[in-house]
C-alpha positions as CSV (number, residue, x, y, z in Angstrom):
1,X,4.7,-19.8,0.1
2,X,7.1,-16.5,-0.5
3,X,8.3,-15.0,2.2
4,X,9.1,-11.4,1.9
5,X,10.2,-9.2,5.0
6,X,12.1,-10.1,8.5
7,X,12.1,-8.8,11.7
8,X,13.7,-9.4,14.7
9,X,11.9,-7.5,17.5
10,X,13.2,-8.4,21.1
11,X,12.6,-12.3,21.7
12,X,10.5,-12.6,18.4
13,X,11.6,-13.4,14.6
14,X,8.5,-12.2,12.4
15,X,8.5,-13.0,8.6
16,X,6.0,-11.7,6.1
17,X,4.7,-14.1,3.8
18,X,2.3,-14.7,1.1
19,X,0.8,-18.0,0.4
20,X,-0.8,-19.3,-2.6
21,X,-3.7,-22.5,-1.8
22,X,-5.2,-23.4,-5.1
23,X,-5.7,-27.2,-4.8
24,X,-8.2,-27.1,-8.0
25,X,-8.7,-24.7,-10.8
26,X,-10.7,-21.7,-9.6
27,X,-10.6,-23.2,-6.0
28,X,-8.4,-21.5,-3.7
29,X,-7.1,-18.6,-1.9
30,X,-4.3,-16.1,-1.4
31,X,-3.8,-14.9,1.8
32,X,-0.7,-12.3,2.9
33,X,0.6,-12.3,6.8
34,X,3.4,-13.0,9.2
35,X,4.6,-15.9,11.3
36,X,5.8,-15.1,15.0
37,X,8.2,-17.1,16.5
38,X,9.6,-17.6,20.1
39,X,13.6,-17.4,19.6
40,X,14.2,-17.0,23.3
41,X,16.1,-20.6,22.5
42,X,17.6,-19.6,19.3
43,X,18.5,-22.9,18.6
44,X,14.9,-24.3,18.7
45,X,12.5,-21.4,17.4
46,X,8.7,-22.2,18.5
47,X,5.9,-20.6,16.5
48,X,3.5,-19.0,18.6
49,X,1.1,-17.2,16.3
50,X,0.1,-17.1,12.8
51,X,-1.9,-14.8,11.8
52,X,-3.3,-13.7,7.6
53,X,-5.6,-11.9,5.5
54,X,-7.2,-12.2,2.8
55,X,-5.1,-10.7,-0.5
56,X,-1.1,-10.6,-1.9
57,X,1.6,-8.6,0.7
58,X,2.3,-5.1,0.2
59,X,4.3,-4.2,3.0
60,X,4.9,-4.2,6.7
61,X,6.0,-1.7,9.2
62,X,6.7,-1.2,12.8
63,X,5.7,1.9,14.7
64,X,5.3,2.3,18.2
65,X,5.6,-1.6,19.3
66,X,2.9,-2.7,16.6
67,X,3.3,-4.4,13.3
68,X,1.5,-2.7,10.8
69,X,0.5,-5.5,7.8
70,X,-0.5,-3.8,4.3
71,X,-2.5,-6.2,1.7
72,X,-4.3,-6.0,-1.3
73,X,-7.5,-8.1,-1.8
74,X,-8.5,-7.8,-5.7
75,X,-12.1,-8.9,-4.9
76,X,-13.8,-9.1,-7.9
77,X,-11.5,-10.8,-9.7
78,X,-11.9,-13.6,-7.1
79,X,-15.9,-12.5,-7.5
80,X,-15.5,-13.3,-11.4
81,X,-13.6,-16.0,-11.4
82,X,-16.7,-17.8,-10.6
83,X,-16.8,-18.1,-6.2
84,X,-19.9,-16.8,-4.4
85,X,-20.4,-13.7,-2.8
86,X,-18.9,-14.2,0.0
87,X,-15.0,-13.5,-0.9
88,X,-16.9,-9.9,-1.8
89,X,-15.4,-9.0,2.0
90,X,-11.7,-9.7,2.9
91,X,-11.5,-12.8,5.0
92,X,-8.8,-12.4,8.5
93,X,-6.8,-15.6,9.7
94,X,-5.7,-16.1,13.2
95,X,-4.2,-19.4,14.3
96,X,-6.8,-21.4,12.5
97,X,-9.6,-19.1,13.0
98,X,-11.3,-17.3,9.9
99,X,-13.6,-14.1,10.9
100,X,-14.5,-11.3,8.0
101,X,-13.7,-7.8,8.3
102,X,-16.1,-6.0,10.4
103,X,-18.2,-4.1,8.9
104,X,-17.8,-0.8,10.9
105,X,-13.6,-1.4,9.7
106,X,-14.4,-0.7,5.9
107,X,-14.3,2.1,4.2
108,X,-15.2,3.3,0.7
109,X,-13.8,6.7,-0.4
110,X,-15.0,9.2,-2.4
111,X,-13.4,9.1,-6.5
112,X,-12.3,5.6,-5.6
113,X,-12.6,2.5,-7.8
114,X,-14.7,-0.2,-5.6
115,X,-12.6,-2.8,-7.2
116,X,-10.0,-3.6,-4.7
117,X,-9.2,-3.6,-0.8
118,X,-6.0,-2.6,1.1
119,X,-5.8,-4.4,4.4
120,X,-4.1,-2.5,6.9
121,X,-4.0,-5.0,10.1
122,X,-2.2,-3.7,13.2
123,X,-0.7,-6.4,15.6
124,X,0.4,-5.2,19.6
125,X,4.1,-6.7,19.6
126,X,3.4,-6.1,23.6
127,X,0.7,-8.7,23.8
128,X,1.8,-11.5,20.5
129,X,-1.5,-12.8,21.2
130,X,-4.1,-10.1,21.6
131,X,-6.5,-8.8,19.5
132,X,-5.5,-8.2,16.1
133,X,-7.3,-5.1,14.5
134,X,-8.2,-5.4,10.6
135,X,-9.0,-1.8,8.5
136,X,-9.9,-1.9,4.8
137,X,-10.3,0.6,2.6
138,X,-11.7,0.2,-0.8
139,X,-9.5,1.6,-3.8
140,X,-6.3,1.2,-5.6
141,X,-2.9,1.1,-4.5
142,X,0.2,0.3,-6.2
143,X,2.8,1.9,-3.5
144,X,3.1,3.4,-0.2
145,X,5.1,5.5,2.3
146,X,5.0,5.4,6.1
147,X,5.8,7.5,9.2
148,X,4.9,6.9,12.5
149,X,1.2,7.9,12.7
150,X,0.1,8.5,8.7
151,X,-0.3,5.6,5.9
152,X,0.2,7.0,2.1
153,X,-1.0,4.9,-0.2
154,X,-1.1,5.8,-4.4
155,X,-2.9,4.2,-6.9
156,X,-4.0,5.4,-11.0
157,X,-7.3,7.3,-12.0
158,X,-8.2,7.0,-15.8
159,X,-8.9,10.4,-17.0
160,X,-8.9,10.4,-20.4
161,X,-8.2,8.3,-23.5
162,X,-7.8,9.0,-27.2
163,X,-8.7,7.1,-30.0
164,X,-8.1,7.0,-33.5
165,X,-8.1,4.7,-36.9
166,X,-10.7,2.5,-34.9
167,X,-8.5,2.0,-32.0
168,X,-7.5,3.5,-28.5
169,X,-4.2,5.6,-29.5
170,X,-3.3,6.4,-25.7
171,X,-4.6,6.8,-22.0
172,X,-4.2,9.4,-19.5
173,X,-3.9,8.9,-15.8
174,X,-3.7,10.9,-12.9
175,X,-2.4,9.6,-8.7
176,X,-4.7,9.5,-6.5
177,X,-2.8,9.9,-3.1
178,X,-4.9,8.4,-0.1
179,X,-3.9,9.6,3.8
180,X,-4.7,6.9,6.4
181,X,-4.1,7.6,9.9
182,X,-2.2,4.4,12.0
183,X,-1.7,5.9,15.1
184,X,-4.6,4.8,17.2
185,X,-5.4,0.7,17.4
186,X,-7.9,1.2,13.7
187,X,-6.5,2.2,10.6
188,X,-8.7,5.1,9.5
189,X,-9.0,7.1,6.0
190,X,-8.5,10.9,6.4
191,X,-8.6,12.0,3.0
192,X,-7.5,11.9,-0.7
193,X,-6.2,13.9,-3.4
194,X,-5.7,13.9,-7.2
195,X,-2.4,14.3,-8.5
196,X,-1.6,15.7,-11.8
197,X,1.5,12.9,-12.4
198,X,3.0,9.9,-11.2
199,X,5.2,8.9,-8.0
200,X,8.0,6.8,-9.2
201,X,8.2,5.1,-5.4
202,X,7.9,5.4,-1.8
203,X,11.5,7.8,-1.9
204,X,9.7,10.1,-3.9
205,X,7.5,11.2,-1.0
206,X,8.4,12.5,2.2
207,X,6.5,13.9,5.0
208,X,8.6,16.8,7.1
209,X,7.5,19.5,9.5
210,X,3.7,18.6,9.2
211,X,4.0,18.8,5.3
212,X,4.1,16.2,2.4
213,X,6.6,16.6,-0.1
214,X,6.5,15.1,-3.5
215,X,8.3,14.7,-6.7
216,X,6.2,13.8,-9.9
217,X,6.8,12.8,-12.9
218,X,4.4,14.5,-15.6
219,X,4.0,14.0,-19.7
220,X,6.1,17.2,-20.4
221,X,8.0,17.7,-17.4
222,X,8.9,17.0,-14.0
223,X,7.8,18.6,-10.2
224,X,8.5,18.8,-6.6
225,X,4.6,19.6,-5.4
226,X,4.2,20.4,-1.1
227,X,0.8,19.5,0.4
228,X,-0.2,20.4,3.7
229,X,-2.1,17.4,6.3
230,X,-5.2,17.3,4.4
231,X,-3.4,16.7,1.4
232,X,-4.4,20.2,-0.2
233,X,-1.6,22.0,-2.4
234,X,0.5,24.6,-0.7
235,X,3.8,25.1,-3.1
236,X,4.9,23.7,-6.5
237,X,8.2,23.8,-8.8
238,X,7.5,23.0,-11.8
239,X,9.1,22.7,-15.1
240,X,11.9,20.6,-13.8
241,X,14.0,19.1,-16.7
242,X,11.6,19.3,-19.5
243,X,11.5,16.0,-21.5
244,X,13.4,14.0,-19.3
245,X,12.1,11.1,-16.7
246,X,12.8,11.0,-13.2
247,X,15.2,8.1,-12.9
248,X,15.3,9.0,-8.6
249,X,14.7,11.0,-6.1
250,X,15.0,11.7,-2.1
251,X,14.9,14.7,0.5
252,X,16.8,15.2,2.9
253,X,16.0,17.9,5.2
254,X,15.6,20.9,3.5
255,X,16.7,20.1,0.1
256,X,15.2,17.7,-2.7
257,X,17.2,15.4,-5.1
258,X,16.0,14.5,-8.5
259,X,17.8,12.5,-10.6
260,X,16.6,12.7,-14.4
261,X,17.6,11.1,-17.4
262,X,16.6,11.3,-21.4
263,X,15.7,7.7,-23.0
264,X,17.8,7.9,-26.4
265,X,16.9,5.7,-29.2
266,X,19.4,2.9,-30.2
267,X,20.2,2.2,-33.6
């Protein structure tokens, strides 16, 4: 087991965890969740709900009095590794009981590779042992920003590759930048957008006065891009430090830092 995030939250400790059950080759599971305990008695802390899903942890949140869980579930690798069809739909775990995903709380978007689920699970911190609601949206995902009601989540697109002397020579990838709205008791996609560059992490986003604000990295040079809430392009600076990477970045009210740097060689 690995344990990765803590929170204290009134009379409750919750840690994020992901736990690893291969007892045979090829046999097994990984499953990504948190333990709740009671620590009204600090000195004697009583578990009162344990709750998974199927995939490694991402992240975790809380907004509004609910937990927000992020996963991702790399189905067909489980699918190819030789298990049946069923792991094909993420699998939720709650205090010993196994359900799948509903069907009616997946989603496939458009331009998205098929290959991999992000769990978004939101648990009501007001009631530890009610309902637990399971989204999952089909795609890629490799980072993610939050605010109180939106979900970003970014993830690679192969667009092109080059070959040469009987081999590939290099690839080309764009972000895809996918919107999910948390504010209501179901995740639920909003929409999507391709992104000519990368995001180096989740301080290189920032959502402010109802618009998103990014700085990518790009092969020749660097920019701060503004999108508006359906993720279409309102502003861009570009041609920020030509040559150089992006080493960091933030925004803080109305002004963006970048922080760039030129990889020298060594001799």
């Amino acid at each position: 087991v690995h344990y990765h995030e803590l929170y204290k939250y009134e009379s409750y400790l919750l840690v994020g965890f992901t736990k690893y059950n291969f007892p045979e080759r090829n046999k097994g599971n990984c499953v990504s969740g948190v333990l709740i305990y009671d620590i009204t008695d600090k000195s004697a802390p009583v578990l009162v709900r344990e709750f998974a899903v199927d995939g490694f942890f991402m992240s975790s949140r809380i907004t509004d009095g609910k937990l927000v869980l992020i996963s991702k579930y790399q189905a067909l690798t489980e699918y190819f590794s030789g298990k049946d069809d069923s792991v094909l739909i993420p699998t939720v775990y709650n205090n010993g009981e196994t359900v799948y995903v509903p069907c009616d709380c997946i989603c496939f978007p458009p331009e998205e590779a098929p290959e991999t689920y992000i769990n978004i699970s939101k648990i009501d911190l007001s009631d530890i042992n009610g309902e637990a609601v399971t989204s999952s949206i089909l795609g890629k995902a490799y980072d993610m920003y939050c605010t109180r009601d939106s979900l970003y989540l970014w993830g690679t697109k192969l667009t092109d590759s080059y070959w040469g002397f009987g081999r590939m020579l290099a690839l080309t990838y764009d972000t895809v930048l996918t919107k999910i709205d948390i504010s209501g008791d179901k995740a639920t996609f909003i929409c999507s957008a391709e992104l000519d560059g990368n995001i180096l992490n989740s301080f290189a986003i920032d959502e402010y006065n109802g618009f998103i604000r990014i700085a990518l990295q790009r092969e020749e040079d660097n920019s701060i891009l503004i999108l508006n809430e359906k993720l279409e392009k309102v502003s861009e600076i570009t041609g920020i430090a030509k040559g150089e990477r992006i080493k960091s970045s933030r925004f803080m009210g109305n002004t963006a830092y970048v922080v760039t740097f030129v990889q020298t060689p060594r001799f």
